[in-house]
C-alpha positions as CSV (number, residue, x, y, z in Angstrom):
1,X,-5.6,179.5,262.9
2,X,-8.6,178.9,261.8
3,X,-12.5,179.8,262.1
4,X,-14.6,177.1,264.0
5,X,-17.9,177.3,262.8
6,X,-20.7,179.3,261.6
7,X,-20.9,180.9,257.6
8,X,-17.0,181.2,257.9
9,X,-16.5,177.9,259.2
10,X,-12.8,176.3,258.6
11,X,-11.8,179.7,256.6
12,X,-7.7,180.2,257.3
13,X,-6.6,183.7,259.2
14,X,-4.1,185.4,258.6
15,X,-1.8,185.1,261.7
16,X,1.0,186.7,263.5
17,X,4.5,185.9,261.2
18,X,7.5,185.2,262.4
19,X,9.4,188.1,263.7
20,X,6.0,189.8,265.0
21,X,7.0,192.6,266.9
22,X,3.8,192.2,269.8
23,X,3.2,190.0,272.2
24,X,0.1,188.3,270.8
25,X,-1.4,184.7,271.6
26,X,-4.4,183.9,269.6
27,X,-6.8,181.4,271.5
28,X,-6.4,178.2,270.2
29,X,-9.2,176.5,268.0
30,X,-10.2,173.7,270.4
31,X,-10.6,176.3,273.0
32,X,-12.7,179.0,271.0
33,X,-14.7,176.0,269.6
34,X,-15.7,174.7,273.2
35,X,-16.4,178.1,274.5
36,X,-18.8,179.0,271.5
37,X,-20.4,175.5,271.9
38,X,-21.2,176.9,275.3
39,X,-22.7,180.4,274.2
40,X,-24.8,178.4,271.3
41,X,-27.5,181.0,270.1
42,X,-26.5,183.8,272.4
43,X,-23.7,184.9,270.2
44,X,-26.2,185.0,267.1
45,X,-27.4,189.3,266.6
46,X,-25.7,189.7,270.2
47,X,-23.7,193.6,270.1
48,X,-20.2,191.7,270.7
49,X,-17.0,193.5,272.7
50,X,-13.5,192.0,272.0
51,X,-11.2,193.5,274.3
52,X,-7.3,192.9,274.3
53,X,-8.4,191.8,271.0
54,X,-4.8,190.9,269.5
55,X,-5.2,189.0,266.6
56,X,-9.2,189.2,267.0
57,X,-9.7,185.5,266.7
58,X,-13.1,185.7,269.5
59,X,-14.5,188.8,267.5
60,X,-14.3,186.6,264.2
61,X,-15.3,184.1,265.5
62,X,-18.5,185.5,266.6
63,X,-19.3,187.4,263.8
64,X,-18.9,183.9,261.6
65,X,-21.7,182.6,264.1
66,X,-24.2,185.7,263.6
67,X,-23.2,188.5,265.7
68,X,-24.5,191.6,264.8
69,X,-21.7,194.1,265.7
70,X,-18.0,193.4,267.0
71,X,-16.0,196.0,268.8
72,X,-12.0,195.1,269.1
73,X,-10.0,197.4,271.3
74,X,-6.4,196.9,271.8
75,X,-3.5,199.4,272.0
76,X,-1.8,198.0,268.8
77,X,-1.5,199.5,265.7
78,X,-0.6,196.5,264.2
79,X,-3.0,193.9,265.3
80,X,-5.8,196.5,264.6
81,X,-4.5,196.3,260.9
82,X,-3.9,192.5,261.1
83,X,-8.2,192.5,262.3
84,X,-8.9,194.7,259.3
85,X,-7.3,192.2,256.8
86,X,-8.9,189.3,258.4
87,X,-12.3,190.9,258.5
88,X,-11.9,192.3,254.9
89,X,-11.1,188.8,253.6
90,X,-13.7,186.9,255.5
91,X,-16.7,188.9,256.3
92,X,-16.7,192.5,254.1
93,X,-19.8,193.0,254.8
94,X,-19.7,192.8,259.0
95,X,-20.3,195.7,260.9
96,X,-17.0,196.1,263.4
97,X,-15.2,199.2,265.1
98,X,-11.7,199.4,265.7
99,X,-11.0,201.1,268.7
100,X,-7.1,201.8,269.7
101,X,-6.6,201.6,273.2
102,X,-4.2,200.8,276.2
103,X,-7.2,199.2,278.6
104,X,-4.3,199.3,281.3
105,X,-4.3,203.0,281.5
106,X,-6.8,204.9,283.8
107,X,-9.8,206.7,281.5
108,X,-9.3,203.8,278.5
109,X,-13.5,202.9,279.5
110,X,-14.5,206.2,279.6
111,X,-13.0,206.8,276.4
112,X,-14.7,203.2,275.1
113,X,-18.2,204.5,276.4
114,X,-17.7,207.1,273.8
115,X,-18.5,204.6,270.8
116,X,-21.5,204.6,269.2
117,X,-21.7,200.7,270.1
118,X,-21.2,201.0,273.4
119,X,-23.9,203.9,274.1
120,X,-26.1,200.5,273.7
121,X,-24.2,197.9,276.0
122,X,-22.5,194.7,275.5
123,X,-24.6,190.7,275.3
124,X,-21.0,189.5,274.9
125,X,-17.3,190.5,276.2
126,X,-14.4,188.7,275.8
127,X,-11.0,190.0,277.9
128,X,-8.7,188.0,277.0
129,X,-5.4,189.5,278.4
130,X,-1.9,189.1,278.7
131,X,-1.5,185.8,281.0
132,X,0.2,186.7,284.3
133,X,0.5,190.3,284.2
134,X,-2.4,190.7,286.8
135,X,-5.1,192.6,284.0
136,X,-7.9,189.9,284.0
137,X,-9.4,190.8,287.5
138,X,-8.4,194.6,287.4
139,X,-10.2,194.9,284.0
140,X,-13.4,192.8,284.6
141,X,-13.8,195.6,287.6
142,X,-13.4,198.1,284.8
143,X,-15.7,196.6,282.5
144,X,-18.5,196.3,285.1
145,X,-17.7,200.3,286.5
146,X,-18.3,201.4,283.0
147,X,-21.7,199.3,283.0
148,X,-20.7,198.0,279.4
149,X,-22.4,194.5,280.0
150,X,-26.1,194.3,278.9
151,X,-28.5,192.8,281.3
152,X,-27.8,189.4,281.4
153,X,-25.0,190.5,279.0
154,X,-22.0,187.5,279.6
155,X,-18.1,188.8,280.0
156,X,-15.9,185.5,278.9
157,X,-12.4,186.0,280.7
158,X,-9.4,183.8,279.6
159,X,-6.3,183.5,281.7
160,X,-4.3,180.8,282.7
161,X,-5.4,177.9,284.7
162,X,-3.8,178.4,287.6
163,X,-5.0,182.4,287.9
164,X,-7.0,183.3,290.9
165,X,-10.4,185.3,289.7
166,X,-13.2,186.2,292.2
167,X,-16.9,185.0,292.2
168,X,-18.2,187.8,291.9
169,X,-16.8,191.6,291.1
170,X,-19.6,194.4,291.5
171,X,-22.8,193.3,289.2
172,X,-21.3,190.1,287.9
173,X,-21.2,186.5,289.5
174,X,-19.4,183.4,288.1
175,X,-21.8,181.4,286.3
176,X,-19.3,178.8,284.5
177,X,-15.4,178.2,284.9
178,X,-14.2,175.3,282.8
179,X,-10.0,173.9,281.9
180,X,-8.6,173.4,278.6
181,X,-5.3,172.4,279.1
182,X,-3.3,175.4,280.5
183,X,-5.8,177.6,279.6
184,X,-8.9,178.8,281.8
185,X,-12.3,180.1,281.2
186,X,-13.9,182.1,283.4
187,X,-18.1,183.2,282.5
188,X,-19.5,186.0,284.2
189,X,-23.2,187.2,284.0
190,X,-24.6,190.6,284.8
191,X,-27.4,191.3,286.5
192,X,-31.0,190.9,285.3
193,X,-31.4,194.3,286.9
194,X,-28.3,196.3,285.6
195,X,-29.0,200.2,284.9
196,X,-27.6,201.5,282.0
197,X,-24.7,204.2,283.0
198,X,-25.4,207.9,282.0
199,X,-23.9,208.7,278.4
200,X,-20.6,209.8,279.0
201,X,-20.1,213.7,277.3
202,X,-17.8,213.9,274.5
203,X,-17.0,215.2,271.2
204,X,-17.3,213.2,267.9
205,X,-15.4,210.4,268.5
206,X,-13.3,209.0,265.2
207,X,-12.8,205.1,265.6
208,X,-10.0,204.0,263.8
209,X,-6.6,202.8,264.3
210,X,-4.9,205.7,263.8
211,X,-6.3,206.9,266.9
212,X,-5.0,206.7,270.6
């Protein structure tokens, strides 16, 4: 695994070993390649949400091509950790949070809207979840209910080919949908007209892997 372009370009992750006890399927190279061929010069100073982040492959990905700030959520202690390493090694400057969370539990975007990142919205979210459990639809309704897209903000779902995703699901409408191989890509865009949600009460909120 490997990044694709940008300052990082070609720089070796760290991956998953052998024996890794989660589930985790980092997008391929080819595909992240052709899908950041397609955002071109949006991903560059774009606030950047990776959700069911994994091994966070989209999140470094965009912070080799000039994001200014990536969010990775996931429930995993591990492959928050695995993240940290990568980002250490690659880019120890970059400005990330790591945010542990179960997105398939009710109140996990509630408890997102509480980062300091999110108060400002979203110009990119990938969801890249499980394939076949049924999460991509459910959570691209969650992402748009808890208004984390910016206005004209783009959420890039990946699932598997043969998924079923909707046109459109509340403010967002399908504005591309391309194949690579058994893999799918599905790009939404929010509204040009999308009001920002109220700021959600809370107390300090600690963003690190340690919490849940």
């Amino acid at each position: 695994m490997r990044i694709t372009g940008g300052t990082a370009k070609n720089r070796k992750l760290i991956s998953p070993r052998a024996g890794w006890k989660e589930d985790v399927r980092p997008t391929g190279d080819r595909v992240r390649e052709a899908v950041f061929s397609i955002l071109g010069d949006r991903v560059r100073g774009a606030l950047v949400l990776d959700l069911y982040a994994g091994s966070g492959s989209l999140g470094l990905e965009a912070l080799s091509r000039g994001a200014e700030k990536v969010v990775f959520a996931d429930r995993s202690v591990l492959c928050l950790e695995l993240i940290r390493r990568n980002v250490q090694q690659c880019f120890p400057q970059a400005g990330i949070e790591l945010v542990r969370l179960d997105l398939r539990r009710p109140g996990s975007f509630a408890t997102l809207r509480r980062s300091e990142a999110a108060a400002r919205q979203f110009g990119l979210i990938f969801l890249d979840p499980p394939y076949e459990k049924k999460l991509a639809e459910k959570t691209l309704t969650m992402v748009d209910k808890a208004g984390l897209p910016a206005a004209d903000g783009l959420v890039i779902v990946e699932e598997r080919w043969s998924a079923v995703m909707p046109v459109e699901s509340g403010g967002l409408s399908l504005h591309d949908h391309r194949r690579y191989g058994e893999t799918g890509i599905w790009i939404y865009r929010a509204t040009l007209l999308k009001e920002k949600p109220a700021p959600v009460p809370t107390t300090p909120y600690l963003h690190h892997p340690e919490n849940t």
